[in-house]
N, C-alpha and C positions, 0 to 999 in steps of 0.2 A: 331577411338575412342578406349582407354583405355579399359582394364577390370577395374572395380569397387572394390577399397580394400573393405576386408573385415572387416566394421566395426563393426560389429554386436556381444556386447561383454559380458561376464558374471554377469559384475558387473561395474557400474558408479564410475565416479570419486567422492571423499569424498568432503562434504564441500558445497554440490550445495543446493540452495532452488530449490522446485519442483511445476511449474502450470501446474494444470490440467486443460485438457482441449477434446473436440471433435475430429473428423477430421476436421468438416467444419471450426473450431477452429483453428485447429491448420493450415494447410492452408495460412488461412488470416494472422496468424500470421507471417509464414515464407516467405508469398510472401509479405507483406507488412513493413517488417523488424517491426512492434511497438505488443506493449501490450496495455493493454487497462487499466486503473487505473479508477474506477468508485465511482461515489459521495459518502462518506460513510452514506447518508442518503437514498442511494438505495441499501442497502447490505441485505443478508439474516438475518442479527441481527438486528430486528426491533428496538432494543435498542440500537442501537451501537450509540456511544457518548453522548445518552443520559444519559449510566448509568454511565458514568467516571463521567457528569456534577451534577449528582444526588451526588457522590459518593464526589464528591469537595465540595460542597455545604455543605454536612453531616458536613466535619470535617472543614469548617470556624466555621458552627454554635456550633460545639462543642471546639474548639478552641476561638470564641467569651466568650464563656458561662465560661470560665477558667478563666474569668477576665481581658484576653490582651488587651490591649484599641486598638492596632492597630488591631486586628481584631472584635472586636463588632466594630469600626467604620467602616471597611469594612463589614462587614455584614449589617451592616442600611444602608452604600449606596448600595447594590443590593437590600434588603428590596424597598428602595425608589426610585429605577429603575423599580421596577414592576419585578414581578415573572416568565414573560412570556416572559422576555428578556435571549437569548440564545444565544451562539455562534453559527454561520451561519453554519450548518455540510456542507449547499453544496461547504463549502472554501475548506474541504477536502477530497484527494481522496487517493485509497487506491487500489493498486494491489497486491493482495492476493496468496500464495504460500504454500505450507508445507515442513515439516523438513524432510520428508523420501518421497522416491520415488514408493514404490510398499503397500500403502494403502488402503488396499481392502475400507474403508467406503469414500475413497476420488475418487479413482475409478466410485464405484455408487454415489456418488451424484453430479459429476463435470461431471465424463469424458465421461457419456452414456453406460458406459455398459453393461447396465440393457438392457435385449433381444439380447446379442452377438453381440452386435457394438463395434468393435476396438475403444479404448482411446489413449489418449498420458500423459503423464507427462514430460516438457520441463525441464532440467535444466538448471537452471542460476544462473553464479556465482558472488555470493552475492556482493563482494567488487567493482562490475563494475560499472560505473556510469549511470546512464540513463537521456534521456533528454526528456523534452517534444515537440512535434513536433508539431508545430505552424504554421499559415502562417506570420507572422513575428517574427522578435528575440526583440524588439523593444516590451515591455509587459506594456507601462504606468507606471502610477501608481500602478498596480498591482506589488506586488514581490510575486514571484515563488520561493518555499524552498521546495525542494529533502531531505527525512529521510532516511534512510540510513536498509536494514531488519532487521527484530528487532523480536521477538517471540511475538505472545500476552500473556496477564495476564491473566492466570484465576481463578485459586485461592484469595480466599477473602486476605489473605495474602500477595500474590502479587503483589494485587492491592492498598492495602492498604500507600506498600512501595515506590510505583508511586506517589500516591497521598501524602506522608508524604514529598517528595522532592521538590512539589511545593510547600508547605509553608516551610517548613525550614527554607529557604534564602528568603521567601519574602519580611518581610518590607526592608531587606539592599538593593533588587535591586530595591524597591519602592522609596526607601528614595534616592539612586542614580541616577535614571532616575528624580526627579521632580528636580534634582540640576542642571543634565544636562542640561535638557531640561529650565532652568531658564537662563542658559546661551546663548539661542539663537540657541543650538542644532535643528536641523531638525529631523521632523520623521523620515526617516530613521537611522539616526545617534541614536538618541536615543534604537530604533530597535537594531539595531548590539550589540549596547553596552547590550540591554538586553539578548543575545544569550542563557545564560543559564537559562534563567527563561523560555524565549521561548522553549526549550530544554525540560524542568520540563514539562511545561505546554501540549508542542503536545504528548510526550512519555504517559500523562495519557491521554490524547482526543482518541489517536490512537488506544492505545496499551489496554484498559482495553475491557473484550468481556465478556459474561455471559458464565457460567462453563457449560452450557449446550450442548457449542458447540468445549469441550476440547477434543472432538477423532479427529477433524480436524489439531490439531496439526501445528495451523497456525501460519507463517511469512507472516511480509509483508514489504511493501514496498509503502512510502505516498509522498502525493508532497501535499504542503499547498500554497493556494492562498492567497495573503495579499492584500486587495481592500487597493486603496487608501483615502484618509480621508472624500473624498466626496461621495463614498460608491458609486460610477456610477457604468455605464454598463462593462461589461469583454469585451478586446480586441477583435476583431473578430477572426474566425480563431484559438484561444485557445483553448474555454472549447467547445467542441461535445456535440450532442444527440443521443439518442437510445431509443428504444419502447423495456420496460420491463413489468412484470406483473405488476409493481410497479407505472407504469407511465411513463415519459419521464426521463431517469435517466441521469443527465451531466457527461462526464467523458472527460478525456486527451488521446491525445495517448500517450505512452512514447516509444523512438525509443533510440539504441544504442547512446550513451554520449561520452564526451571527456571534462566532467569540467563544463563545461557552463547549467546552466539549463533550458534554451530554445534551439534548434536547427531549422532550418526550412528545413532540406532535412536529409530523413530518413538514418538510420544506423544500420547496421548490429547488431542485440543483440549478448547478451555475453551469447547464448546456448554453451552450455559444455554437452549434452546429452540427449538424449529423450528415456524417458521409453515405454514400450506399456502395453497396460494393460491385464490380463489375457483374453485369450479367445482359440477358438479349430483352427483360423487361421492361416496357415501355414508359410513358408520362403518366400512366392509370397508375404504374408502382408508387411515381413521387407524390401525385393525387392522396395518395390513401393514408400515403405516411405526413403530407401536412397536415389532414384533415385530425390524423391522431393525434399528433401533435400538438393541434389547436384547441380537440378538446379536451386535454391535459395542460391547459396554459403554460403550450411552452408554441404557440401562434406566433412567434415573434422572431425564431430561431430558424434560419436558412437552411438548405439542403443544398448538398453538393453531391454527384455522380461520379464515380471513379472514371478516372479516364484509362486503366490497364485494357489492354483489347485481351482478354484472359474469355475464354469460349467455355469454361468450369469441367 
C-alpha cells in the first residue's frame, strides 16, 4: 500500500458551492454517494414559498387594480378558486449550500460546532449535474425538473425583480399555450413550450427567502415534481421520509448525474473539496477524514482547514 498524497491544502478551489454538514453527515454522504434535497415546506424558513406566493399574489392585485383586463380577470379567477388554494410546496425540494466555505455562523448552525465537534463543508461544483436516485427511471406521470444553483433573494428589491419577470410575459405565454393546447397539444407539449414562464415562476417559488436569514448566504439547488393531471400517488421509490422536529419531512436523494434526471444506481458527486471547520483538533483529524475519503473514491479531493481562530 501507497503513501497517502498530500492533500491537505491552504486554500479550495474557486467557484464551489459549500454544504455544511456533521461527521455523521458527512459520512452518509460520502459512503452513500447522494445528498439529500428536502421538501421546502420542511426548511428552517417557516415562510418559505409562502412568502414568494404572498409576494405574487401582491403584485396581480396591484397590477389587476391598474386597470389591465388580463389581470383583474386573473385575479377573480383565484378570488373564485378560494384563497386557501396554493401551490403544493411539498412538489418542491431544495438542497441548500452557501457561497463561501469558512462561515463561522454556517459552521454553528449546520455543522455542530458548538462544544468542539469537528464540521465539514463539502464542495461542489456547481455546473455538475445531479440526478435523482430512484428505484425506477420510469417516473409516470410525474416529471422531474432539476434547477440549476442559483443565490437566494433577499432584499425586497430582489425580490421584487423575480417577481416582476413572471408577469411581464405572462398574458403572451398565456395567450400561446390556450392556442396550442386548442390544437390538440398534450400536456406535456404544452409544458415544454411554456419553459420560460415555468422558469419566471420556480426562480420566484425557490429563490425568494426572508432577509432574516441573509448571513447564510445561501445557494441552492431544487428539483420540482410535476404530478400528473390526476394528481395520484408519487411513484414508489422516488420521494423518502425522515423524522424531523417538523414532522415527517419528504425529501429525494440526489446522487452524481449524467443529463438524465432520474438515475437508479448511485454516483459518485462532483465533491471538489471539503473544508473542516475551526476547532483545537490536530493532523490525526485531517488523517482520518482523507483516509475516509479515499475509501469512498473520493482520494483525489483536497482538504482545507478553516482559518476562523473561533475556540467553539
Amino acid at each position: 500500500m501507497g503513501l497517502r498524497p498530500p492533500l491537505q491544502v491552504d486554500a479550495p478551489p474557486d467557484g464551489l458551492v459549500w454544504h455544511y454538514t456533521n461527521a455523521t453527515g458527512l459520512i452518509a454522504i460520502l459512503s452513500s454517494h447522494t445528498l439529500w434535497a428536502t421538501s421546502a415546506q420542511f426548511l428552517n424558513d417557516a415562510g418559505e414559498v409562502a412568502l414568494a406566493v404572498e409576494l405574487l399574489q401582491a403584485e396581480l392585485t396591484r397590477r389587476a387594480a391598474d386597470g389591465d383586463d388580463f389581470f383583474r380577470d386573473a385575479a377573480a379567477l383565484i378570488e373564485q378558486g378560494g384563497r386557501d388554494h396554493e401551490i403544493s410546496p411539498s412538489l418542491f425540494f431544495v438542497l441548500s449550500a452557501a457561497g463561501g466555505w469558512d462561515l463561522l455562523a454556517m459552521w454553528r448552525n449546520y455543522g455542530g460546532t458548538r462544544g468542539g465537534q469537528e464540521s465539514y463543508a463539502i464542495g461542489l461544483h456547481p455546473d455538475s449535474p445531479l440526478a435523482v436516485l430512484a428505484a425506477s427511471a420510469d417516473t409516470g406521470e410525474v416529471g422531474v425538473r432539476h434547477r440549476a444553483w442559483a443565490p437566494v433573494r433577499y432584499s425586497a428589491e430582489d425580490q421584487a425583480a423575480l417577481v416582476d419577470a413572471v408577469f411581464d410575459d405572462l398574458p403572451d405565454e398565456v395567450a400561446r399555450a390556450i392556442d396550442l393546447a386548442s390544437t390538440g397539444a398534450t400536456r406535456a407539449e404544452v409544458m415544454t413550450d411554456a419553459a420560460d414562464l415555468l422558469d419566471d415562476m420556480e426562480q420566484a417559488l425557490l429563490l425568494i427567502k426572508h432577509e432574516g436569514f441573509t448571513d447564510e448566504r445561501e445557494t441552492r439547488h431544487s428539483t420540482v415534481l410535476y404530478r400528473g393531471p390526476h394528481d395520484g400517488a408519487l411513484p414508489t421509490g422516488l420521494v423518502r421520509y425522515r423524522a424531523t422536529p417538523y414532522g415527517l419531512a419528504p425529501y429525494l436523494c440526489l446522487t452524481g448525474g449524467d443529463g438524465a434526471p432520474v438515475r437508479t444506481d448511485a454516483s459518485r458527486l462532483p465533491i471538489r473539496a471539503v473544508a473542516m471547520s475551526p476547532s483545537p483538533h490536530g493532523t490525526a483529524a485531517v488523517g482520518s477524514l482523507l483516509d475516509l475519503m479515499a475509501e469512498h473514491g473520493y482520494g483525489d479531493v483536497p482538504v482545507v482547514r478553516s482559518r476562523i481562530p473561533f475556540r467553539g
